[in-house]
Every structure is written in C-alpha cells, then in structure tokens.
Legacy VTK file of the C-alpha trace (Angstrom):
# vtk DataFile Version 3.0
C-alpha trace
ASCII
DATASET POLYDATA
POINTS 304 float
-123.925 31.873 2.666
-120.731 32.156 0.565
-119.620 28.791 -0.926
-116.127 28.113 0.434
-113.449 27.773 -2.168
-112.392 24.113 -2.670
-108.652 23.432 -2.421
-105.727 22.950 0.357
-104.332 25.265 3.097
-101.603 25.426 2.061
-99.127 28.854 2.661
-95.864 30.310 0.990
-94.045 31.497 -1.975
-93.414 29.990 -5.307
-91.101 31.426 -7.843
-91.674 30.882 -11.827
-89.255 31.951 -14.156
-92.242 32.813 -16.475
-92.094 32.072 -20.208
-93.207 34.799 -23.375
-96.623 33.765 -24.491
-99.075 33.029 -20.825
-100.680 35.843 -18.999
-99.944 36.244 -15.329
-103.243 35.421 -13.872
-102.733 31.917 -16.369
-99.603 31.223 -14.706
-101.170 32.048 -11.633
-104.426 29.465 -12.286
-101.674 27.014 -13.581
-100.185 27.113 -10.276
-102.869 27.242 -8.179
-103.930 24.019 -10.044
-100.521 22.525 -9.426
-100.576 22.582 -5.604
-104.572 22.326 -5.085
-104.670 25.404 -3.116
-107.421 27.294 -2.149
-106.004 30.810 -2.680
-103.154 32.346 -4.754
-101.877 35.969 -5.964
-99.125 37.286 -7.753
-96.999 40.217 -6.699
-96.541 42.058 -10.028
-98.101 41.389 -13.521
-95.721 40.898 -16.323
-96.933 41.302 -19.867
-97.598 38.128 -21.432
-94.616 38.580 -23.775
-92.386 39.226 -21.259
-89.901 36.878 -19.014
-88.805 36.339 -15.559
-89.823 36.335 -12.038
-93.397 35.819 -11.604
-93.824 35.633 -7.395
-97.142 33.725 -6.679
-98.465 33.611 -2.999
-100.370 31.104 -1.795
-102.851 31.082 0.976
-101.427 33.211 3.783
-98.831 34.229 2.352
-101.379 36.470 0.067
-101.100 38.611 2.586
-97.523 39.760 2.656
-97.759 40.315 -1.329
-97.886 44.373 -0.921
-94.358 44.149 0.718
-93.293 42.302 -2.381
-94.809 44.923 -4.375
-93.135 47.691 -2.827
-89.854 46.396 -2.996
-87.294 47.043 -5.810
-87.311 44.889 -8.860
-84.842 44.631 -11.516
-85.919 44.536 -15.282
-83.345 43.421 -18.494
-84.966 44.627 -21.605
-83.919 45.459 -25.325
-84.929 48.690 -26.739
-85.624 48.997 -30.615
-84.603 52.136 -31.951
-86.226 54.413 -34.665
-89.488 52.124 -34.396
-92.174 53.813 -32.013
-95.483 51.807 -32.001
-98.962 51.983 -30.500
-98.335 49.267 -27.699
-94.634 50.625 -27.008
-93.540 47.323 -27.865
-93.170 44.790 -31.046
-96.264 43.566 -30.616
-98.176 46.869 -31.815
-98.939 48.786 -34.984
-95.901 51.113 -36.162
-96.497 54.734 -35.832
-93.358 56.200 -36.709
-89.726 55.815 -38.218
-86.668 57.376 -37.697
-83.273 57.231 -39.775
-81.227 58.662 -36.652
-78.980 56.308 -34.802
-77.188 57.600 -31.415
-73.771 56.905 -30.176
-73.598 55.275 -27.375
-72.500 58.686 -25.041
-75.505 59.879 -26.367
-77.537 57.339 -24.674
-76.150 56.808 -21.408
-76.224 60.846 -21.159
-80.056 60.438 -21.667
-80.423 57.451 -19.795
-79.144 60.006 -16.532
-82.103 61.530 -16.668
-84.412 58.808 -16.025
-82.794 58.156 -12.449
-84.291 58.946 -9.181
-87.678 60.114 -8.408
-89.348 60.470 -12.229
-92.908 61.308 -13.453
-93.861 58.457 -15.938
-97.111 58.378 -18.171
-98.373 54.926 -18.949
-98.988 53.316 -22.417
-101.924 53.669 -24.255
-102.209 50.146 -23.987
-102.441 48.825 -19.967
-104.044 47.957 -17.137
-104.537 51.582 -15.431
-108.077 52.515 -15.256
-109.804 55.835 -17.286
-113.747 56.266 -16.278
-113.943 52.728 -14.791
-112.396 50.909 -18.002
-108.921 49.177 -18.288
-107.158 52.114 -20.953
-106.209 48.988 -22.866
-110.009 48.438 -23.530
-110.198 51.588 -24.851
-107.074 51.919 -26.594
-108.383 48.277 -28.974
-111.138 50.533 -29.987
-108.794 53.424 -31.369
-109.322 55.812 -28.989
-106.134 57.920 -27.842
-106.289 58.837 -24.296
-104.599 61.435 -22.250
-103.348 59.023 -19.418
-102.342 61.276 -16.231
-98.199 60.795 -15.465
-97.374 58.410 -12.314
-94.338 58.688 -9.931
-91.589 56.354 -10.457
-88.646 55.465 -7.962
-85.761 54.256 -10.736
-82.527 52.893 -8.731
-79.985 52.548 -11.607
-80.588 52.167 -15.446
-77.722 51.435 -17.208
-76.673 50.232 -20.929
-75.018 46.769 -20.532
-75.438 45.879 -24.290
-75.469 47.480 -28.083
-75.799 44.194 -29.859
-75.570 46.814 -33.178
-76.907 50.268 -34.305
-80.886 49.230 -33.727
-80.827 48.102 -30.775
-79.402 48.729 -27.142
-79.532 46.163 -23.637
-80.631 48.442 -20.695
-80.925 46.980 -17.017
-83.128 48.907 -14.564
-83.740 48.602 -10.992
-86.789 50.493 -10.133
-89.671 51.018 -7.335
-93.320 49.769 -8.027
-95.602 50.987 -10.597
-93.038 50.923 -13.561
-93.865 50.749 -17.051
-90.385 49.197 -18.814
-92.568 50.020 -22.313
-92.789 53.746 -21.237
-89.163 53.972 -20.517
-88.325 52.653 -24.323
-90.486 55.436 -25.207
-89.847 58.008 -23.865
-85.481 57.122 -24.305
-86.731 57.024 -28.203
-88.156 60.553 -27.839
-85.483 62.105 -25.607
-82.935 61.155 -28.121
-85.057 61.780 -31.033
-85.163 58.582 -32.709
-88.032 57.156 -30.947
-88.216 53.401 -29.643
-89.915 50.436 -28.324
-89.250 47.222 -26.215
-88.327 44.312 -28.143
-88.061 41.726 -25.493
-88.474 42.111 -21.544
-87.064 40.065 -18.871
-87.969 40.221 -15.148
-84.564 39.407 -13.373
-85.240 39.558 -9.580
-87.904 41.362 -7.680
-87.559 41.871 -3.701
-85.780 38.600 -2.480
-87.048 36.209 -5.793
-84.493 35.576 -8.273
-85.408 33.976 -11.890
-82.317 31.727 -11.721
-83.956 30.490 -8.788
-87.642 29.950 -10.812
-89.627 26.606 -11.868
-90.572 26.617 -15.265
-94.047 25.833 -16.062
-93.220 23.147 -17.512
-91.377 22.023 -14.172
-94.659 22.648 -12.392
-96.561 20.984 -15.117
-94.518 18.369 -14.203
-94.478 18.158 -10.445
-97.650 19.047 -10.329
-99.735 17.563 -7.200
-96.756 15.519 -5.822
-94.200 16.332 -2.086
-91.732 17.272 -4.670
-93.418 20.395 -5.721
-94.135 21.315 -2.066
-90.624 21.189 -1.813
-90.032 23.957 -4.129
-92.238 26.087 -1.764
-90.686 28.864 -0.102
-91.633 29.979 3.524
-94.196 33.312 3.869
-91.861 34.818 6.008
-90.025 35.847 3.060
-92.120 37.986 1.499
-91.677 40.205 4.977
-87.812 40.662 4.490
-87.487 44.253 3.992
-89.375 44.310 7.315
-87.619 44.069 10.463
-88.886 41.642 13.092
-89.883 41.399 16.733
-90.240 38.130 18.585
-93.596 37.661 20.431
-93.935 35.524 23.464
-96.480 32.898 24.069
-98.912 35.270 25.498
-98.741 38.036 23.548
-98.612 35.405 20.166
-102.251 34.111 21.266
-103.253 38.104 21.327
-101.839 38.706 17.890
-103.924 36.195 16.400
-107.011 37.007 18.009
-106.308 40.462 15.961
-105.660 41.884 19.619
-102.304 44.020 20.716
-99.527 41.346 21.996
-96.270 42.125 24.038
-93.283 41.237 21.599
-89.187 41.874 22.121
-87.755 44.259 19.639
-84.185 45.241 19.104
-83.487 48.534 16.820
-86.887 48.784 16.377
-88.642 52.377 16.545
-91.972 53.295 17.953
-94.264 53.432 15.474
-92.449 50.996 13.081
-94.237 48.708 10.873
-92.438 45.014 11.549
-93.598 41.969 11.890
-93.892 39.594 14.743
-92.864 35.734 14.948
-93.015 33.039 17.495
-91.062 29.700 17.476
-89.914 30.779 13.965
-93.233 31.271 12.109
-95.313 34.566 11.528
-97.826 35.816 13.211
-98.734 39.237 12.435
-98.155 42.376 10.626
-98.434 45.851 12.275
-96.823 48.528 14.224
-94.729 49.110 17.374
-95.735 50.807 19.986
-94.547 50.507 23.628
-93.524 46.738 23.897
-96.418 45.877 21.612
-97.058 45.349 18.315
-100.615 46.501 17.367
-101.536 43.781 14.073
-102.879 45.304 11.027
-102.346 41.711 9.496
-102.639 38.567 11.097
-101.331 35.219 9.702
-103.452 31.857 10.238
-101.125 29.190 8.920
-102.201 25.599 9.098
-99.881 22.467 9.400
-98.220 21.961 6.134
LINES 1 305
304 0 1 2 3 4 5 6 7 8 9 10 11 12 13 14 15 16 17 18 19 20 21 22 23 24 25 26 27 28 29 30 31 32 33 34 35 36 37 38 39 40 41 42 43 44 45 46 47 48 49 50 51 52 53 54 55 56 57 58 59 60 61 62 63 64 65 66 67 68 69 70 71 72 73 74 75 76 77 78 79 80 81 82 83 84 85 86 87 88 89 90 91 92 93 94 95 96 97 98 99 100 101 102 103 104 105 106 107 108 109 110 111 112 113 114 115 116 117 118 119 120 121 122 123 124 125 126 127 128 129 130 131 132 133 134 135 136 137 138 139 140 141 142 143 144 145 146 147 148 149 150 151 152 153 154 155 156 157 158 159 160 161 162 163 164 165 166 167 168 169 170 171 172 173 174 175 176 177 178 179 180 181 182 183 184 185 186 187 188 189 190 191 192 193 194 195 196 197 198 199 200 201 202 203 204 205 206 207 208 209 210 211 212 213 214 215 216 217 218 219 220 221 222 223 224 225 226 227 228 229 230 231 232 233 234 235 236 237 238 239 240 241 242 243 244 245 246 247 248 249 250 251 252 253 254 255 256 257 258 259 260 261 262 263 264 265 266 267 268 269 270 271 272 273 274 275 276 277 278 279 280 281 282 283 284 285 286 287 288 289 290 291 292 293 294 295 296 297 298 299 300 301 302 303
C-alpha cells in the first residue's frame, strides 16, 4: 500500500514574485513547506536566474494548472548584443563576438518577424528531452545536439527600452512552450550581431500578476500562520479562460462521482470544454453536451 503523503488539504493558488538565484521546484518545496500541504505544482518553470510570476497550485487546484499553462504569459527581458553564449544567457561560456551594433529600425523590423505562429528551436541547455535525457544533461558534458524546432504562439514583442548601444528592453506576450533565451538568439543572428538574455522577468501569466506576488521572504515569514492562508487565491481561477455552467444539486452529486450531471449553460456550445460550479465552488472539468457536462476532471475540495 502507498504511504499517504503527510500534510493539509488544503486547495488554491498562490502567487510568488520569484527572486534570481532559487529553482522553481525550491520555491515550490518552500511553499509547500509554508502552508503544510500535502500537494503542490507550478504552472511554468522559470530559470533560476530569472524573475517574476511563479503560480504554485496547491492540492486541487493541481488540477486546473494545464489551463494556466496554456494561457498567454508576458515576459520583460534584456537582450545583450554582440555576445552569443552556450546557455543563451550570461550565465554561459562565450562563443562569439560581434563589433556590429543596430539602429533601433533595424530591430523592431526584425523583431516583426518573430510574431504570430513561429517555429522555435530550444537551447542547448534545457529541460526538453533527447533519448530519455534532459538536453541540459547532455549539453554539461559538451555534447552539441541537434534539438528538433517547436511551435510558438508570440502575441506582441516589442522594444520598450535601449538603455545604450549593447543592450535593448523587449516585452513579449507569447503562448506556452517559449524559450525567452532562444528569442535573444536567434534576434542576435537575424540581425547579425548575435545575442543573449541578460536578465529575465516573468510579468503576468494567465490571470497572476507579479505586482500581485509574495516574496519568499514574505512566505518565509508568514509561514504556517491564517495570515498566509489569506494570501491564498481561490482554484476557480486558474479556470478563467474557461467559460462556466452552473450545475444543480443533482447533477453536482453526479459530477463528483466522475458521472455526467445536468448543468445550465448560457453561450455555451456543444462540445465545449467549461467548467461546472455549484453554490460558487468547482466541481468539475469537461465538456458540454446536451444539458450535461461530461467531467474529464473532477474537483474534491475539503473545508478550508
């Protein structure tokens, strides 16, 4: 028999405006530790020199963390020019140099063409997987890997910043599965000075702002008192880009059961993926279909 995790049952969001130095599972531990729960996930690493919104889930609210996921994110970053490393960022070995400096038409000309639906390849150093091994693994022992391109929704990227001739401020919203480092990159190449990320911030991602973040040391802090409960934010709001159907009593105790329940939708499709609540709380995940909703996910949230 598996030996049940120690810890409370306890359900919702937290928001840390992460620091430069801890991983994200660290922050994630920290937390956990913080509130004495039993379960807890992030919805997006950030690279431990890098800033900003670090969404942990805990207990149910695990559950809703692909919908974070999915959902746009918005990144502020500074981008070294005529430096291109190994890691695509400061913290690697330099590979090249370049003398060349572009104006600032030249950039946002080249920054056009990193909008909309791109191919992106990762860096040589990150998590993605090549024959069962993390490519950074591989990368630490000097191996150079041909890592297959990934798509890449970008929203907007724009220059907001030339603080002088090396370096430029982009902001980018962008779909999941973005690699900020790869975008310095490849920028460097397409204007043919090459580049790197000098520092990385993390400025909202679905409904979580930063501004609105605990610091660690806050949490530190707070740490297994009401007043860090406080700062807890409610599941439901990592379902926001979903729309939602009310169930009734009947068809609430059918939804947790993992069974089809009758729910009331308004401008709500068949087939729609939404989410059901009743009396305020949720209940389940899953899809529309005929005055049901049939749960794919179903939420078991104890008294807080």
């Amino acid at each position: 028999m598996a030996r049940k995790r120690k810890g409370r049952d306890i359900s919702g969001w937290i928001v840390v405006d992460k620091p430069a130095g801890p991983s994200s599972s660290a922050v994630v531990n920290k937390v956990r530790w913080a509130f004495d729960a039993r379960k807890a996930g992030h919805a997006g690493t950030l690279d431990p020199e890098a800033t900003g919104v670090l969404a942990i889930a805990l207990g149910e609210a695990t559950k809703t963390v692909p919908y974070i996921t999915d959902a746009l994110k918005a990144y502020e970053f500074t981008v070294r020019l005529g430096i291109s490393t190994n890691t695509d960022d400061a913290e690697g070995e330099v590979l090249a140099t370049s003398d060349l400096r572009p104006d600032d038409g030249a950039i946002k000309e080249a920054l056009s063409r990193f909008i909309g639906d791109i191919e992106q390849v990762p860096p040589q150093f990150s998590a993605v997987k090549v024959d069962g091994q993390r490519a950074y693994a591989r990368a630490r022992d000097g191996e150079a890997m041909e890592l297959a391109a990934r798509p890449l929704y970008v929203d907007s990227l724009l220059l907001i910043d030339r603080p002088d001739a090396d370096h430029v401020t982009l902001e980018m919203v962008c779909g999941k599965g973005g690699y900020v480092r790869s975008i310095a990159r490849d920028l460097g190449v397409a204007l043919g000075c090459l580049g790197h990320v000098r520092s990385l911030r993390r400025v909202w991602s679905g409904p979580f702002d930063a501004e609105a973040g605990l610091t660690l040391a806050q949490v530190d802090e707070l740490a297994r008192t009401p007043e860090l409960d406080a700062h807890l934010l409610p599941l439901e709001m990592g379902l926001a880009d979903l729309p939602e159907v009310t169930a009734s009593a009947e068809g609430a105790a059918k939804l947790r059961n993992g069974n089809p329940g009758m729910v009331f939708a308004k401008d709500v499709d068949y087939g729609d993926e939404c989410w059901a609540s009743y009396e305020g709380r949720a209940v389940a995940v899953g899809r529309f279909r005929s005055g049901e909703l049939h749960p794919s996910r179903v939420f078991n949230i104890a008294d807080q």
